[in-house]
C-alpha positions in Angstrom: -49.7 53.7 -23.0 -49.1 50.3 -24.1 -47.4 47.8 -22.7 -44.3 47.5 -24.8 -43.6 51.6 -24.4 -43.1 50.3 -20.6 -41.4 47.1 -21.2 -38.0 49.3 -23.4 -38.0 51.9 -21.0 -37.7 49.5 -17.8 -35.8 47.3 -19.1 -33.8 50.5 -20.6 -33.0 51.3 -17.2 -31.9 48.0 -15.5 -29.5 47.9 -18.2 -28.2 51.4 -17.7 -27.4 50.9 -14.0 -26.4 47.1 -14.9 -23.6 48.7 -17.3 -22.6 51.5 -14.5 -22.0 48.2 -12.4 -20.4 46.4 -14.4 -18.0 49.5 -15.3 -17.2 49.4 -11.4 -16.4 45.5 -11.7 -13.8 46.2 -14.7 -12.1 48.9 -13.2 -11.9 47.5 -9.7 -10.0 44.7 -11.6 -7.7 46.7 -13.6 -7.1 48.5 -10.8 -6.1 45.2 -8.9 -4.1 43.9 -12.1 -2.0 47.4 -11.6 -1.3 46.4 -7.9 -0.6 42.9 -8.8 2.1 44.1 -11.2 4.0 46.4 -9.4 4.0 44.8 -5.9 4.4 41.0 -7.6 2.3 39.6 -5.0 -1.9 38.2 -5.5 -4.5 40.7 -3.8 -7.5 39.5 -3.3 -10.5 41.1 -4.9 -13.7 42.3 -3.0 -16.4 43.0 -5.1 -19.7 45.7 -3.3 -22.9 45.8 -4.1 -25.1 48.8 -3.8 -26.5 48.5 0.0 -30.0 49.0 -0.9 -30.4 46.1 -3.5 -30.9 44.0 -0.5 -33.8 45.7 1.0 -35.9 44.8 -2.1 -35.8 42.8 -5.0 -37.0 46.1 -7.3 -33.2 47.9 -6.5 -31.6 45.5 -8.1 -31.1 46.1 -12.3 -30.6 42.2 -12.2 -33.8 40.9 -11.1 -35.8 43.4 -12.7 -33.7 43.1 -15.9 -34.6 39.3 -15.8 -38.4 40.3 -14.7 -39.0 43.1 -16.9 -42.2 41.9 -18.2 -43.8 40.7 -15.5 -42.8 44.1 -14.1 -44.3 46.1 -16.9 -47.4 44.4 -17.1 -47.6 44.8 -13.3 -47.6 48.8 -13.7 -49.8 49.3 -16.8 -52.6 47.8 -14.9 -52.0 49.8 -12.3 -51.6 52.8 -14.3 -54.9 51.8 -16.2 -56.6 51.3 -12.7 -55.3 54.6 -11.1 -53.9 52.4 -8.7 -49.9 53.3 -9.6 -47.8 54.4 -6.8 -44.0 55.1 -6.6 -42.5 52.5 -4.2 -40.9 54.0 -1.0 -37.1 55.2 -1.7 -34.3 53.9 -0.6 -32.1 56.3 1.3 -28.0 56.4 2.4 -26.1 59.9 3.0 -23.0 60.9 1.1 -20.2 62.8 3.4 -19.7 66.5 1.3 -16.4 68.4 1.0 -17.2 70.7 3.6 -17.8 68.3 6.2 -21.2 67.7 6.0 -23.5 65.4 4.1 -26.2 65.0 2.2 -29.0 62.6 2.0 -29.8 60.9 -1.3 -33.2 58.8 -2.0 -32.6 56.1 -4.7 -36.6 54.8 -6.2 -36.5 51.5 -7.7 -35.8 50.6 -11.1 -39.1 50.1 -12.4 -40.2 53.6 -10.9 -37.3 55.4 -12.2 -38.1 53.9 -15.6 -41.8 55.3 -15.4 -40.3 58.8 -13.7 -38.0 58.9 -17.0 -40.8 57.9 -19.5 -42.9 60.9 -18.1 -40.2 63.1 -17.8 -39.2 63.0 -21.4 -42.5 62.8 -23.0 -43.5 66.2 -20.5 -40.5 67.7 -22.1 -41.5 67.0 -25.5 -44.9 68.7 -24.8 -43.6 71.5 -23.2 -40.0 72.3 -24.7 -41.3 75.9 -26.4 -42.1 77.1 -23.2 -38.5 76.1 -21.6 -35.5 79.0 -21.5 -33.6 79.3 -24.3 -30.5 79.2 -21.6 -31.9 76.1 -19.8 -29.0 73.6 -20.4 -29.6 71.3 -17.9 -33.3 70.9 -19.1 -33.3 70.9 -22.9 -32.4 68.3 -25.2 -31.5 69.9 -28.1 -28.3 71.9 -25.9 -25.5 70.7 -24.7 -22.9 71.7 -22.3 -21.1 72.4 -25.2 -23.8 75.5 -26.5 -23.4 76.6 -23.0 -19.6 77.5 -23.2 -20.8 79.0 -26.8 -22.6 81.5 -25.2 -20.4 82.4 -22.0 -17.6 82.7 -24.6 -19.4 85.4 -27.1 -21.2 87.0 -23.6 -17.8 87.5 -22.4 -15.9 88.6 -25.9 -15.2 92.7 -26.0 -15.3 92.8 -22.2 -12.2 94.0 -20.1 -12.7 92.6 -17.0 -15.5 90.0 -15.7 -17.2 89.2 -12.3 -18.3 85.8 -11.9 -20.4 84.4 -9.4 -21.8 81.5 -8.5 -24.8 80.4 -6.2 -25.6 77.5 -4.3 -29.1 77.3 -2.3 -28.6 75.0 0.5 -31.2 72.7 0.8 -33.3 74.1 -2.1 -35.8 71.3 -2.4 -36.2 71.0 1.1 -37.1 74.4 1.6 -39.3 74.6 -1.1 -43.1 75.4 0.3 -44.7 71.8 -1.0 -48.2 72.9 0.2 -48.0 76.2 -2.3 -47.0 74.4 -5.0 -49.5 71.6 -5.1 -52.4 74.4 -4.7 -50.7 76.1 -8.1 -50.7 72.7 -9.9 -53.9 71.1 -8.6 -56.2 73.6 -10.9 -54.9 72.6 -14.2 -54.4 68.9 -12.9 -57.9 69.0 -12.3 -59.3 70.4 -15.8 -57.2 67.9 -17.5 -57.5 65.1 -15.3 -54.3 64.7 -14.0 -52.9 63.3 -10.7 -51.0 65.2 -8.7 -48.6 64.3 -5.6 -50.1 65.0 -2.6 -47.7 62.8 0.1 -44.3 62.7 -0.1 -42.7 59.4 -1.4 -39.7 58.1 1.2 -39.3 61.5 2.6 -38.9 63.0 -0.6 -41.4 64.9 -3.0 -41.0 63.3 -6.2 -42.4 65.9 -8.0 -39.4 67.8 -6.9 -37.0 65.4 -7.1 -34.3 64.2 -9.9 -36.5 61.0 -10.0 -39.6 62.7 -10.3 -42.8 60.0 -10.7 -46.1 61.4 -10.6 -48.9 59.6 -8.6 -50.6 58.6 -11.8 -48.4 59.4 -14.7 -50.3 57.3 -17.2 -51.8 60.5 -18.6 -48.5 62.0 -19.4 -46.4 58.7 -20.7 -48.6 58.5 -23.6 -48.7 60.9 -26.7 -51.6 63.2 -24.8 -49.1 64.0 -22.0 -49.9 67.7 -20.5 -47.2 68.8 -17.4 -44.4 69.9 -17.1 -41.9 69.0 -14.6 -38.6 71.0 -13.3 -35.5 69.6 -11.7 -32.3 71.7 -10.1 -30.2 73.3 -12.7 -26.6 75.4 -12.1 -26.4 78.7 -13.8 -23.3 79.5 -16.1 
């Protein structure tokens, strides 16, 4: 994988979350310019960071942004030395409507670019073998083919049941130990890494940002995995 394939797609991804922050910044303003107008008097403007951008230097889309090829040098050697580890994530909890709350890990923006980079060349390789129904996985559907086929499933019928399911703790629950004794026989024949510890209390390999141990094998053209992430059914 060369080094300009990891140079776009970091640098890719501090810009994304640079323009998600700087969407924050505008509308915080407006929002304050709305005030302003109504109650004629000056309110003063507090701008937030994400908390975990000052626990390292690689959360923040800024620095690395402004680093980005010093950074993707950094990993292809590592990838090229089987030396390429996921950072440890950064984690905060989110209160949920029901009272509870639920734990989110956020990886750094460099391992998040390689997680994507894998992630869509694994997809590529293995698209034929994904459901034809698998919306939240396949790049050639949209949400919008997904209300095309509730609509015709649903035309001609009288009267419909509709439910829905929500595993709690799904990922948590999943067995870790079974699934790395399914994967380690094909990682073995083709001579890929697989995850054996779990990455800031989190299994990457089951995880939104999903970064194998050594993904170099995958982020080039030769890539042969597959990786899954949590899907709703409609």
């Amino acid at each position: 994988m060369s080094n300009g394939v990891i140079f776009s797609a970091v640098r890719e991804e501090a810009e994304k979350l640079i323009r998600r922050h700087q969407k924050y910044l505008s509308d915080l303003a407006a929002n304050i310019r709305r005030k302003e107008r109504r109650s004629g008097l000056a309110i003063a403007k507090t701008m937030h960071m994400p908390g975990y951008w000052s626990v390292n230097e690689g959360f923040n889309p800024y620095h690395v942004k402004s680093h980005a090829a010093g950074i993707a040098y950094a990993i292809e050697k590592a990838l090229a030395s089987g030396q390429y580890r996921p950072r440890p994530a950064a984690k905060y909890v989110v209160p949920k409507g029901d009272g509870g709350s639920r734990e989110v890990s956020v990886f750094q923006v460099a391992d998040n670019a390689v997680s994507n980079l894998t992630f869509g060349r694994l997809i590529e390789k293995n698209a034929r073998h994904l459901s034809a129904h698998a919306y939240a996985y396949r790049r050639d559907l949209t949400v919008h083919d997904a209300v095309l086929h509730v609509y015709s499933d649903f035309q001609g019928k009288s009267r419909i049941f509709v439910a829905e399911f929500d595993f709690s703790k799904f990922f948590d629950s999943i067995a870790h130990e079974h699934i790395h004794r399914v994967l380690a026989p094909d990682a073995e024949r083709h001579r890929v890494g697989v995850v054996a510890l779990r990455q800031g209390g989190q299994w990457p390999c089951c995880t939104k940002s999903n970064t194998w141990s050594n993904p170099s094998r995958f982020c080039g053209r030769a890539g042969k995995a597959t990786r899954q992430r949590g899907t709703r059914s409609v």
